[in-house]
Every structure is written in C-alpha cells, then in structure tokens.
N, C-alpha and C positions, 0 to 999 in steps of 0.2 A: 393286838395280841403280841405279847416278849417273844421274843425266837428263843424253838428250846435249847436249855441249855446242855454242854457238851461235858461228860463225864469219860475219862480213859481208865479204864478199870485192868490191870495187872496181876493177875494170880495163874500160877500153874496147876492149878487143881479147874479142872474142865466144868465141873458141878456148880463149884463156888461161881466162878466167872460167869457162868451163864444164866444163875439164879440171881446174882446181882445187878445181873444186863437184864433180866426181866422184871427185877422188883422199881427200878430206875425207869425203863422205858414205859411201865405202866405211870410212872410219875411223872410222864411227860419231859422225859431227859431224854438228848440222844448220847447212846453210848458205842462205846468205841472198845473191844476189847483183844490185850495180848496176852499170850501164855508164858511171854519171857520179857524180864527186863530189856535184857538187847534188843526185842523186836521194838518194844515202845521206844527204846533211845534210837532206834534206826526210823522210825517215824518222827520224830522230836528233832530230827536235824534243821527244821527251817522253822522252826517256833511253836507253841501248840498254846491252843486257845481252851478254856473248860477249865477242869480241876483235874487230879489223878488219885484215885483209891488205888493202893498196893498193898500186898501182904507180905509179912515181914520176911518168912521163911518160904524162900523160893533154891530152887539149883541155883547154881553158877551164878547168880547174883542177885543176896536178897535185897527186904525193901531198903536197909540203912546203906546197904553201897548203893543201891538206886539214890537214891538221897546225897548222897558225895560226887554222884554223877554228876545231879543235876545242879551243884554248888561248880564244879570244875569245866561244866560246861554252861555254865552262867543263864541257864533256865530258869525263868522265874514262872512257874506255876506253884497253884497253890496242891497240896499232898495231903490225904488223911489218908494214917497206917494203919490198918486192917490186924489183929493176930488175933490169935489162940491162946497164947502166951501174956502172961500176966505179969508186971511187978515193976516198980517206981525204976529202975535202971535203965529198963527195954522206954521206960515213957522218957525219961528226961534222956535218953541217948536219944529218939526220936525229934524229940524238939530242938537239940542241939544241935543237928541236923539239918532242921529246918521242917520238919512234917507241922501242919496245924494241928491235928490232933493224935491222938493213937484210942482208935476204938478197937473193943476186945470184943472178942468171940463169945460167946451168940450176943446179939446185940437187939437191941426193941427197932425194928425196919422203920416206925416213922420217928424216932428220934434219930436214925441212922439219917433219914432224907433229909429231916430239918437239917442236922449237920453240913451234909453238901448246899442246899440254899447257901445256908446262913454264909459258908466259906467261897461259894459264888457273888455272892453281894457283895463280899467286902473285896474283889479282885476289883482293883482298875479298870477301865475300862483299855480294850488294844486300839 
C-alpha cells in the first residue's frame, strides 16, 4: 500500500480549514493545517514534502505573496489556489506566480481531490 499522501492546507477561516482537513483525510490524505501564511512558512524552513492548498485572501499575507514567498525562498512544492473570487487576472496572476491551479469557490469535492492526486503524481519524487 502507497504511504498517504501529505496535503498542508492554509486558510484563516477556521471552518473552511477544518472542512477541508476532513474531506481530505477521509480520502486517505494526511493533512497538516495552518491559520497563517507565516505559521506555514515557519514550518517550511527545512523543506516540505505533499502539496499546499491556500486561499487567496488571508490577513497579513495572502495566497499570491505566499506564492513570492515561496519563489524567494526557493521552495519548490507544488500549490493549488483556493478563492471565492473569480476572474481571468486573479487566475493568470496565480500561475504567474507559480500556483498549478486556481480553484474557485464552491467547488465539486471529488473533482477537488482528483485535483490534488493528479498534482501529487506529477511532483518528483524527494
């Protein structure tokens, strides 16, 4: 049997985060979750293995400076952007960034999971 895979979920809305930590762990994902960018980059100092789901609008640092973080701190995991918010600018600022994707708010939960696979399989292995 695959070891499960490691999902770092970042959102400051308490609901969202914990509804996603349980639609994932019931998918046999282990997840790992923070309430702030900072907390996840202060985890992320000695490399992270998984993928990272974040949401766009957070305090003090949303998902696209997360995303500048992690180009200026030379992290390579892979990132799918989470919003609420809609429209071809927030998507191609996303990917210019470096997110693999930008999924919008409400989203179909197993098209959401295939998502994460599919952006798990195609990571390298560490």
């Amino acid at each position: 049997m695959a070891p499960p895979l490691l999902v770092h979920i970042i959102d400051d809305d308490d609901a969202v985060r914990d509804s996603l930590a349980i639609l994932l762990e019931t998918r046999g994902f282990d997840v790992a979750t923070y309430a702030t960018a900072q907390a996840f980059l202060d985890h992320a100092e000695g490399g992270i293995e998984g993928c990272v789901i974040t949401d766009v609008q957070m305090p003090e640092m949303n998902g696209l400076q997360l995303l500048r973080a992690f180009k200026a701190r030379h992290l390579d995991v892979p990132v799918l952007v989470v919003t609420a918010r809609s429209g071809r600018t927030l998507a191609e600022e996303a990917m210019a960034q470096g997110a693999r994707a930008l999924i919008e708010k409400p989203f179909d939960p197993d098209a959401f999971v295939e998502t994460i696979r599919t952006t798990l399989a195609d990571r390298p292995p560490t």
